[in-house]
Each structure stands twice: as structure tokens, then as C-alpha cells.
C-alpha positions as CSV (number, residue, x, y, z in Angstrom):
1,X,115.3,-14.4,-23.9
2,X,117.8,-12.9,-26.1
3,X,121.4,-14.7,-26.2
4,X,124.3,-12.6,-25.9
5,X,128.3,-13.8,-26.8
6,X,130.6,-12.9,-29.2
7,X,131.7,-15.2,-31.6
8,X,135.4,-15.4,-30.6
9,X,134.7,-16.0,-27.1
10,X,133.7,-19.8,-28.1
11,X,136.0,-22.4,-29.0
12,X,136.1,-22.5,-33.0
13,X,136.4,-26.9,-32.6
14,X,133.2,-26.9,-30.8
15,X,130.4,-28.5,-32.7
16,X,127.2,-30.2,-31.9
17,X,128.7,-33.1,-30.9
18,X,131.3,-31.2,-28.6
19,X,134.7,-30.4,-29.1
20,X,136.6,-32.1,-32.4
21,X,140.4,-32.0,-31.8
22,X,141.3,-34.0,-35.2
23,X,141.9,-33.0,-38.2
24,X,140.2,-35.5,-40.2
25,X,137.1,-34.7,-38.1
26,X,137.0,-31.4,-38.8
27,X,137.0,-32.4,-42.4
28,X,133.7,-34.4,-42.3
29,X,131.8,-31.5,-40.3
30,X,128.4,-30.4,-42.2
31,X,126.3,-27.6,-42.0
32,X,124.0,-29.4,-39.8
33,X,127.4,-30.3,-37.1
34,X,127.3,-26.7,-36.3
35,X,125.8,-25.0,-33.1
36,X,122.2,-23.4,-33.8
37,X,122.2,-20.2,-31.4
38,X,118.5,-21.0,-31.1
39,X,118.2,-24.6,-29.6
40,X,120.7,-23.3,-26.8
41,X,117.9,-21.0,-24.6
42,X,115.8,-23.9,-23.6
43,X,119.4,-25.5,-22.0
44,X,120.5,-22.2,-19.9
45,X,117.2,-21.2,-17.9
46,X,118.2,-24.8,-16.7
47,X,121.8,-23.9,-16.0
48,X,120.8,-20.7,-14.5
49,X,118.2,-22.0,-12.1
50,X,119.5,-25.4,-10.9
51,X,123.1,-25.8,-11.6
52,X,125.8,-23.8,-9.1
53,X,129.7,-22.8,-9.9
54,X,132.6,-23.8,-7.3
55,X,135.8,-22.9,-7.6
56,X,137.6,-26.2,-8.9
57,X,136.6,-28.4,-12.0
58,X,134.1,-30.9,-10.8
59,X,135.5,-34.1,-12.6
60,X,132.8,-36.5,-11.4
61,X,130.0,-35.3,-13.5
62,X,131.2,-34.8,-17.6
63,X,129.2,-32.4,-19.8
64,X,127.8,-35.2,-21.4
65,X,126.3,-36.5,-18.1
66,X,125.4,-32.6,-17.5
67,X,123.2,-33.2,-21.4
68,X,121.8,-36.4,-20.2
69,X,120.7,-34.2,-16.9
70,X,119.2,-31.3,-19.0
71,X,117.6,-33.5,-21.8
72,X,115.7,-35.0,-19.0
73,X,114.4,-31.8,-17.8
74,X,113.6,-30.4,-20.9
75,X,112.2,-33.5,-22.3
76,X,113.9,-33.2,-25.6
77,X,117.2,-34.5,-26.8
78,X,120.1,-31.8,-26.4
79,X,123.3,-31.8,-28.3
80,X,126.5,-31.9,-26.4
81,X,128.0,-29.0,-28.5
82,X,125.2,-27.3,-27.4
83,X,125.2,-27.9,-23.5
84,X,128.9,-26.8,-23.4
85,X,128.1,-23.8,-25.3
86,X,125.3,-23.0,-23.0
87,X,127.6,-23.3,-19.4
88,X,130.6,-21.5,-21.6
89,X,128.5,-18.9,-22.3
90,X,126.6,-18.6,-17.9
91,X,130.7,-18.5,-17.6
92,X,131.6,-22.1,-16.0
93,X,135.1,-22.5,-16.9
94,X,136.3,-26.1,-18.8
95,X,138.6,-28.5,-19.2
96,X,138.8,-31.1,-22.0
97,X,138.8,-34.2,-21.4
98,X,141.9,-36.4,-23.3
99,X,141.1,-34.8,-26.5
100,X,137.5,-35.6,-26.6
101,X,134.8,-34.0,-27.5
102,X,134.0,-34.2,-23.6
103,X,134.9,-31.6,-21.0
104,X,134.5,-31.3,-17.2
105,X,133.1,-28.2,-15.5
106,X,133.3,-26.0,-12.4
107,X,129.8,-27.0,-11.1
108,X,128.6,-28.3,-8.1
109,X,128.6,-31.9,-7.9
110,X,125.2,-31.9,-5.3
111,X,123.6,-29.2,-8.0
112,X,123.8,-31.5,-10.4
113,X,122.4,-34.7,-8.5
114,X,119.0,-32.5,-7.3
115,X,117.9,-32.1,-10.7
């Protein structure tokens, strides 16, 4: 499977760990904080087979929920940064959450408890 996005469609605060909204944060980002193209394939066959858009943001279920969901699937740890990537780039929509590095997504809520 070969991933396909341009660079500028992705948020440039998004990391591994999600999104970074301070600037002091930004500061103490390392090579290793930034998204690896490759660990992201794995995550959306996942998305694409079990996970279903809506219309409206789903705000029960937080892409950190959605990477605990996933990780268990896959059976390997998976870096939030790297979940949101993966629904940004299937085309769910977003919305941060309070200036975290959380966001919620347009998925369905029932897709997401039959994992």
C-alpha cells in the first residue's frame, strides 16, 4: 500500500504525540516527535475497513480513545500523531480539543464500539 498526501494538506503542529499548540512545546520537538509516513499503513486498513464517517463530529470517542482502539487491533503501540494523521488523511474532518494535542472526529460512534 502506497500512501498518498501532500505535505501541506496536514497540520504543520501535528506530531507523534498529536497536535502541539505552544510555543515552548514546539521548541522541545526532536527528530524522533515527528510523524514516520511508514508506521501510519498498518493504522488505515483499520480505518478503512471498520471505522464509518457521519456527518457531525462524534465528541464521545477522542482520537486518543480511537489509538487505544487501533493499538488493540494491531497489537502494537500506535502514536496519536499518527492515528490523526491516518483519519486526516481517509478524509474524516477534526476538531481540536481545548488546545490539546486531542481532537474529535466525524466517525461513527457504533463503528467504533464493534472493533
Amino acid at each position: 500500500m502506497e500512501i498518498e498526501f501532500k505535505k501541506n494538506q496536514l497540520p504543520k503542529n501535528l506530531f507523534k504525540r498529536g497536535f502541539v499548540t505552544r510555543l515552548v512545546d514546539l521548541k522541545l520537538m526532536t527528530k524522533e516527535d515527528i510523524i514516520d509516513v511508514n508506521s501510519i499503513e498498518d493504522i488505515i486498513s483499520y480505518i478503512e475497513f471498520y471505522f464509518i464517517t457521519t456527518k457531525s463530529i462524534n465528541k464521545k470517542t477522542t482520537s486518543y480513545g480511537l489509538k487505544n482502539i487501533i493499538e488493540r487491533r494491531i497489537g502494537r503501540y500506535v502514536c496519536n500523531g499518527d492515528l490523526i494523521i491516518s483519519m486526516i488523511i481517509c478524509g474524516y474532518k477534526y476538531n481540536n480539543i481545548d488546545n490539546g494535542p486531542n481532537v474529535y472526529f466525524n466517525v461513527c460512534e457504533k463503528s467504533c464500539r464493534n472493533i
